[in-house]
C-alpha atoms as one frame of an Amber mdcrd trajectory, in Angstrom:
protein
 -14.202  32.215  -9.173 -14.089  29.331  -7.327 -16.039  26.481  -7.921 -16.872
  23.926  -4.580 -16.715  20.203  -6.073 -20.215  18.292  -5.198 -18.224  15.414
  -3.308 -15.119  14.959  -1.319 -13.475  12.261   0.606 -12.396  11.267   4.077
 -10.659   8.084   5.629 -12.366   6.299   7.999 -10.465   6.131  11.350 -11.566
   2.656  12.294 -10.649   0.795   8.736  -8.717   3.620   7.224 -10.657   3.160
   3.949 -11.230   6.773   1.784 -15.431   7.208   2.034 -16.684   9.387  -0.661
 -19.618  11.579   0.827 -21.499  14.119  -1.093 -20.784  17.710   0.365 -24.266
  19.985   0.976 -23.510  23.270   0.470 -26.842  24.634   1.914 -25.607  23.005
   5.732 -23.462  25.916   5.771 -19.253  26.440   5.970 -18.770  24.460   9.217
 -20.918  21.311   9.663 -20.344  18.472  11.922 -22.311  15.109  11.873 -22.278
  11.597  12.610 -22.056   8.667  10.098 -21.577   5.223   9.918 -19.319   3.881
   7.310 -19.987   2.046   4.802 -17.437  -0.563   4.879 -17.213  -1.356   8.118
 -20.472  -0.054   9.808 -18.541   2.297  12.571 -19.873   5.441  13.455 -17.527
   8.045  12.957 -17.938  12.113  13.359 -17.640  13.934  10.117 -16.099  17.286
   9.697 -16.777  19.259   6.755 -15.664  23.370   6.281 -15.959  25.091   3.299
 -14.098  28.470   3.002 -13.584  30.139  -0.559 -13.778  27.424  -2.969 -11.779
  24.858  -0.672 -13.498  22.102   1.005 -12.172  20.378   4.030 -13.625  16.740
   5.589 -11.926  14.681   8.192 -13.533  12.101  10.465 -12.894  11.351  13.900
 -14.061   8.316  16.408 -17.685   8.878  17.793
């Protein structure tokens, strides 16, 4: 069995910093959102899939 960690990480494309972001399960295997980052305020759109155990998160420019 595998078990889907609570958080996972992406780099921001604007500062290239890794963002932590908490990962909600109940949004479903393929979710897509905007966010700002926290370090340097840009918006960004985040990425997330889930698919047996394995989570994926990348962010692209708004």
């Amino acid at each position: 069995m595998n078990i889907v960690e609570d958080d996972a990480t992406y780099i921001c494309d604007h500062c290239g910093e890794e963002i932590v972001i908490p990962i909600d399960l109940a949004a479903g295997p393929t979710q897509e959102y905007v966010e700002d980052c926290p370090v340097c305020c840009s918006p960004s759109v985040i990425n997330v899939e889930v698919s047996d155990g394995d989570v994926r998160v990348w962010a692209s420019p708004e």
